[in-house]
KELUMMAR-286623 format. One record per residue (C-alpha): residue in one letter; residue number from 1; chain; x, y, z. Coordinates in nm, 2 decimals, decimal comma. Example, Ala and Ser with C-alpha at 12.3 -4.5 7.8 and 13.67 -1.06 7.14 Angstrom:
2
   resn   resi   chain     east    north       up
      a      1       A     1,23    -0,45     0,78
      s      2       A     1,37    -0,11     0,71
This chain:
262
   resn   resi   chain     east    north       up
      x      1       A     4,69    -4,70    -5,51
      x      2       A     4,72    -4,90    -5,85
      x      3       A     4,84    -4,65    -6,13
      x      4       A     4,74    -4,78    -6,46
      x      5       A     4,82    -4,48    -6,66
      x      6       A     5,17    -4,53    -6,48
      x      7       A     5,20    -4,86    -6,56
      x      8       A     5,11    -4,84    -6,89
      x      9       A     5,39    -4,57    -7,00
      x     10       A     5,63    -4,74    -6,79
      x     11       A     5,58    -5,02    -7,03
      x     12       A     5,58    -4,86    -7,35
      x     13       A     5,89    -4,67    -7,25
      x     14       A     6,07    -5,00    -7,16
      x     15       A     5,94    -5,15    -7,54
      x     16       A     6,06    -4,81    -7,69
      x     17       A     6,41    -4,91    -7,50
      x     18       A     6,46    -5,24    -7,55
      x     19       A     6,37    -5,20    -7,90
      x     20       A     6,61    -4,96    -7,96
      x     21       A     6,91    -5,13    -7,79
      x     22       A     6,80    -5,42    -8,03
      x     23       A     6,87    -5,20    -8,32
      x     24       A     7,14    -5,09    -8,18
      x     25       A     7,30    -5,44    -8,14
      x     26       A     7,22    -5,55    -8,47
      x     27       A     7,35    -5,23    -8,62
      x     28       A     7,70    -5,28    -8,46
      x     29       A     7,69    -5,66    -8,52
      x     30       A     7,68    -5,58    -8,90
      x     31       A     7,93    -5,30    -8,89
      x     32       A     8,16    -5,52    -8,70
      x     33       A     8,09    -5,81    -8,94
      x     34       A     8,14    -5,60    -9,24
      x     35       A     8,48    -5,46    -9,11
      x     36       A     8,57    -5,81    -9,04
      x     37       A     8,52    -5,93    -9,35
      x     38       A     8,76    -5,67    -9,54
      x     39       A     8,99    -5,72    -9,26
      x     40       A     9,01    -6,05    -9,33
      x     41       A     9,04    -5,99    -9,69
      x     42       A     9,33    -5,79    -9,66
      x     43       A     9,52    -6,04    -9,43
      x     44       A     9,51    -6,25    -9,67
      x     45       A     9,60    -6,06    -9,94
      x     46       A     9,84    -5,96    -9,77
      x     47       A     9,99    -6,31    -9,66
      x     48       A    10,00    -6,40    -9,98
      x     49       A    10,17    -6,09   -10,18
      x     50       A    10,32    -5,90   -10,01
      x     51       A    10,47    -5,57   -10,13
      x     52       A    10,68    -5,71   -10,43
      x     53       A    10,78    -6,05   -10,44
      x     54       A    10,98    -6,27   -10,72
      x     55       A    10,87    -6,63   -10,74
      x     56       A    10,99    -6,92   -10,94
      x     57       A    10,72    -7,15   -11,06
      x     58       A    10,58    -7,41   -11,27
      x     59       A    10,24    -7,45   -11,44
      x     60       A    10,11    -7,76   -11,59
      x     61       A     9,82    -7,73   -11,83
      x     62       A     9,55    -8,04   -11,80
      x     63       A     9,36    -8,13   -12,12
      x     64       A     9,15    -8,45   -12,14
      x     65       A     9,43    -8,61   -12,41
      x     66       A     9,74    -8,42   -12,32
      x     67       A     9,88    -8,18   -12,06
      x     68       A    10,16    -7,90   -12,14
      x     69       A    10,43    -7,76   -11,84
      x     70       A    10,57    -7,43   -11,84
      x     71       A    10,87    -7,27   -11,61
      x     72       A    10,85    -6,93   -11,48
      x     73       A    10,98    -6,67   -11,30
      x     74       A    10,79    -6,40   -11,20
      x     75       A    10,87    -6,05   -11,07
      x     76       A    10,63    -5,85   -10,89
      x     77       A    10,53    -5,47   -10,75
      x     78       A    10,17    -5,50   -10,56
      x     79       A     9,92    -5,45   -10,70
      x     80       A     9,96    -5,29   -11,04
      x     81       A    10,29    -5,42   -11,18
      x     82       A    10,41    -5,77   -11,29
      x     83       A    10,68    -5,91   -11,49
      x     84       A    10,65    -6,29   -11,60
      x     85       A    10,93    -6,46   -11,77
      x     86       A    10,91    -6,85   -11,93
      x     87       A    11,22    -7,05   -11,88
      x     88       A    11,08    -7,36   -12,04
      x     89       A    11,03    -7,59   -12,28
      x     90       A    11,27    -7,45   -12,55
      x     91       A    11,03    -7,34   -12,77
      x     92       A    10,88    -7,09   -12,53
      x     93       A    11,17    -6,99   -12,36
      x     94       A    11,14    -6,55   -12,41
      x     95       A    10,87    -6,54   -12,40
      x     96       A    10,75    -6,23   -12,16
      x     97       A    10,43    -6,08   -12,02
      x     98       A    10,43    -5,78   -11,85
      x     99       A    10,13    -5,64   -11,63
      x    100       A    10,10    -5,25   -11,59
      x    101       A     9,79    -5,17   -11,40
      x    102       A     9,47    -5,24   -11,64
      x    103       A     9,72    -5,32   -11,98
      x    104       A     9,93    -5,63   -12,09
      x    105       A    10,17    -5,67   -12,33
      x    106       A    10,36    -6,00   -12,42
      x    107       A    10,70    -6,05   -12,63
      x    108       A    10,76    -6,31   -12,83
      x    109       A    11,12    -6,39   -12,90
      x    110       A    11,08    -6,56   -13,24
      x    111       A    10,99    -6,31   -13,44
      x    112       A    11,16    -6,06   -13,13
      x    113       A    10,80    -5,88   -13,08
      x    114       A    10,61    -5,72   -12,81
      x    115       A    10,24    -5,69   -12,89
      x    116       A     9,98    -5,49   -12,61
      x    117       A     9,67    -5,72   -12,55
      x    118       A     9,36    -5,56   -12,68
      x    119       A     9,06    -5,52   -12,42
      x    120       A     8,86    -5,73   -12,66
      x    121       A     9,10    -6,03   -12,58
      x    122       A     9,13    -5,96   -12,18
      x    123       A     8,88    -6,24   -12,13
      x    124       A     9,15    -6,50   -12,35
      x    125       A     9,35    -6,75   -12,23
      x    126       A     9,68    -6,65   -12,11
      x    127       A     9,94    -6,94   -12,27
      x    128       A     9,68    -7,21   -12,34
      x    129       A     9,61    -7,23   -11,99
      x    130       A     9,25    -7,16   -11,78
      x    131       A     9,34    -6,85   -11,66
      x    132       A     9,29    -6,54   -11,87
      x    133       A     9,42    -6,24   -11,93
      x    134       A     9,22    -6,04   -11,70
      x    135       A     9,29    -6,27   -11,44
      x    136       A     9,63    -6,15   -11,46
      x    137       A     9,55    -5,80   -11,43
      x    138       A     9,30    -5,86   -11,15
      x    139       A     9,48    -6,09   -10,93
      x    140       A     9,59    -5,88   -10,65
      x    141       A     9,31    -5,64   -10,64
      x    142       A     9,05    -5,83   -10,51
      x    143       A     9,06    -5,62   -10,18
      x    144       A     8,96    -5,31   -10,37
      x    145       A     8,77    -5,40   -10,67
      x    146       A     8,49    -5,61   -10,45
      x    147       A     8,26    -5,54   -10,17
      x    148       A     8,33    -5,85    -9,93
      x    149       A     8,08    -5,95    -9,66
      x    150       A     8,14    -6,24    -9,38
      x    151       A     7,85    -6,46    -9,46
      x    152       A     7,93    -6,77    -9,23
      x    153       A     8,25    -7,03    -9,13
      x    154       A     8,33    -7,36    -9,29
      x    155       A     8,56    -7,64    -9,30
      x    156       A     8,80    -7,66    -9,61
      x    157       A     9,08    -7,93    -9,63
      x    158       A     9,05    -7,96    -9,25
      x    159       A     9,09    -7,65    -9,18
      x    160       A     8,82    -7,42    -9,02
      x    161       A     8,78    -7,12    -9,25
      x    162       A     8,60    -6,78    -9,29
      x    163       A     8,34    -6,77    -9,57
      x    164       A     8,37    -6,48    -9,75
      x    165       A     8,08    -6,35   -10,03
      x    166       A     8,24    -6,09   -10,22
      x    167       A     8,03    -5,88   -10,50
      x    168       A     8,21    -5,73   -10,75
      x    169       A     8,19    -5,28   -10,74
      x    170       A     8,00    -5,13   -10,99
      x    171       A     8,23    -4,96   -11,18
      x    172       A     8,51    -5,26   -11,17
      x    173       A     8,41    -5,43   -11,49
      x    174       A     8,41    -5,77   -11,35
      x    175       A     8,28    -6,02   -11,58
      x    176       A     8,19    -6,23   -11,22
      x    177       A     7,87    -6,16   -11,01
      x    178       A     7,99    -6,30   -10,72
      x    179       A     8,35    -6,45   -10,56
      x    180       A     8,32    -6,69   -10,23
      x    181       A     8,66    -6,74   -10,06
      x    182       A     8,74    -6,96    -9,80
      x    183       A     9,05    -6,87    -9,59
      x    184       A     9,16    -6,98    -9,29
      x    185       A     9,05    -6,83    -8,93
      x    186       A     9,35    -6,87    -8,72
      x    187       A     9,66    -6,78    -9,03
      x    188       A     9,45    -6,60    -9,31
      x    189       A     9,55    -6,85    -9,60
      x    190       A     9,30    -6,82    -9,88
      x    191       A     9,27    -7,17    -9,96
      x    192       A     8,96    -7,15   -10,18
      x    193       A     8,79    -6,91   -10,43
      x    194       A     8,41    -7,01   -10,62
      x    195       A     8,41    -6,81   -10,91
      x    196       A     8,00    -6,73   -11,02
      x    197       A     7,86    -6,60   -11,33
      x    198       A     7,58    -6,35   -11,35
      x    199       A     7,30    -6,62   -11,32
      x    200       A     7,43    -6,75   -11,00
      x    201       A     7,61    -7,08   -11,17
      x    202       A     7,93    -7,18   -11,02
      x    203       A     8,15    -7,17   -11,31
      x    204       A     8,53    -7,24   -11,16
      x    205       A     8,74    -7,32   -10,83
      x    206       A     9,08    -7,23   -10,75
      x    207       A     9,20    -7,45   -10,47
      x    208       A     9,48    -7,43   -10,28
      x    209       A     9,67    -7,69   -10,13
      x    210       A    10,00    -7,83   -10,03
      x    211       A    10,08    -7,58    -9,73
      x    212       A    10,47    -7,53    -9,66
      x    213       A    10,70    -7,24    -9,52
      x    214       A    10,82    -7,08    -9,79
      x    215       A    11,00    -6,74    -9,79
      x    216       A    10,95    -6,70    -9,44
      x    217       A    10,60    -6,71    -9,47
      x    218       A    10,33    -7,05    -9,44
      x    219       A    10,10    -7,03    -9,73
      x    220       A     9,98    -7,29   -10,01
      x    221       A    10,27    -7,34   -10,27
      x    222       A    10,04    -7,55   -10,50
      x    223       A     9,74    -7,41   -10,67
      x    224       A     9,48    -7,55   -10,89
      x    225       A     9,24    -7,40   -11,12
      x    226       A     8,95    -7,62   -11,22
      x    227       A     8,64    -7,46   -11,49
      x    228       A     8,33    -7,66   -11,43
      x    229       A     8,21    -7,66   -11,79
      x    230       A     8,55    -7,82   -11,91
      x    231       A     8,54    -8,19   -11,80
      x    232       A     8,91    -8,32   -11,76
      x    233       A     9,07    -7,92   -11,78
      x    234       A     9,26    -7,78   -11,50
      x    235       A     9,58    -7,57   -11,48
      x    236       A     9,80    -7,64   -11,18
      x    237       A    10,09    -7,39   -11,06
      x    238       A    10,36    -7,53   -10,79
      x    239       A    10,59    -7,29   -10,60
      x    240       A    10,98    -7,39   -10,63
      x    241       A    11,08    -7,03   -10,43
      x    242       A    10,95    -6,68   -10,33
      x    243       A    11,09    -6,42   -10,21
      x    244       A    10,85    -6,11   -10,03
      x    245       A    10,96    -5,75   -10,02
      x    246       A    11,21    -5,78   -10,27
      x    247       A    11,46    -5,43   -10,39
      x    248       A    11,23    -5,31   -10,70
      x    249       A    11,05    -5,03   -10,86
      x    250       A    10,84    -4,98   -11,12
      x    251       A    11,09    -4,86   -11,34
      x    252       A    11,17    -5,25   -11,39
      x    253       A    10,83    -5,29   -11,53
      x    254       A    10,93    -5,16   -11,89
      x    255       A    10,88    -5,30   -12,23
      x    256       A    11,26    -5,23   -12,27
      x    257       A    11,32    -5,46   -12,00
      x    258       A    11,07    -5,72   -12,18
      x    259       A    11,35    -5,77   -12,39
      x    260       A    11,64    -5,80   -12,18
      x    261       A    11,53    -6,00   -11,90
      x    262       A    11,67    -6,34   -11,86
């Protein structure tokens, strides 16, 4: 005999199921896309830094009527310490920046120097160029100081790339609402980053291009940052060598050594 009392909690019992495997599925879908997206973070941070590292360098400095290009090397201990020395033109030559954690200092040879960066000028270019201060500090901590989600894939300079929307923690005092970084799916390279400001405009890009084996490791050895709001500006850096996991401590990191280094 037909049951409809039987049929109808049957039925409510299979909605009560089905409805709670689909939570259940969407709920792992966005853990697993959440750990992905720091996973992939990390990879790339990783690629790209390393441990410690020392890296010779240029950077050319685009203006609309005239363009400036500096030599560097630059010493390395992820993610808090960085030494970088100018080798030319002669009239910079000495002159050193040194990154401990969240302070910088720079020496200038001339008038033989070393003066600590106030926080007030963090947000200053560093030599003239379109990166600032805090860029410096903040380069390698991306991974911690932001909140990354995996909000799609792309193509990027023909490459097929994971789109990464990272919003800055709230206690990182990060002048940027939000970061979206393209990197690669198959090798991890980061090969763009869309800087935005706290009314959602896209304010710079820093592109990277050029890929090559270089220290053991296939990464972009030319880089370009581009502000949006300065027509004609750009600053460009070019790998000449790197080394990863380089024979240094933190000791190295010292304004004594600001001096000596050569």
């Amino acid at each position: 005999m037909f049951n409809l009392n039987f049929v109808k909690k049957t039925f409510w019992k299979t909605m009560k199921k089905s409805k709670f495997i689909l939570f259940l599925s969407i709920l792992i879908i966005k853990i697993s896309f959440s750990q992905s997206a720091i996973e992939i973070v990390r990879k790339s941070q990783d690629l790209l830094y390393a441990k410690s590292s020392y890296v010779e360098m240029t950077m050319t400095i685009v203006k609309p009527n005239w363009q400036r290009k500096l030599g560097m090397k630059v010493w390395a201990l992820e993610p808090d310490y960085a030494l970088i020395y100018i080798t030319e033109p002669a009239r910079d030559k000495g002159t050193v920046t040194l990154k401990r954690k969240n302070e910088i200092w720079n020496y200038l040879p001339n008038v033989q120097k070393i003066i600590k960066i106030p926080p007030s000028m963090m947000n200053q270019s560093w030599m003239g160029s379109d990166f600032t201060n805090d860029d410096l500090v903040r380069s390698s901590s991306y991974e911690n100081d932001y909140t990354h989600k995996l909000i799609g894939e792309d193509k990027f300079g023909g490459y097929d790339c994971y789109k990464i929307e990272s919003i800055p923690k709230p206690n990182a005092g990060i002048v940027w609402s939000k970061v979206i970084t393209y990197i690669t799916k198959n090798t991890f390279m980061q090969l763009k980053a869309e800087f935005y400001d706290e009314d959602g405009n896209l304010i710079k890009n820093f592109i990277g291009s050029e890929i090559k084996k270089m220290g053991g490791r296939t990464i972009p050895t030319k880089w370009e940052m581009i502000p949006l709001d300065k027509l004609g500006n750009k600053t460009i850096i070019e790998y000449q060598k790197i080394e990863f996991n380089i024979n240094i401590n933190e000791s190295f990191f010292s304004q004594q050594n600001m001096m000596r280094i050569r």
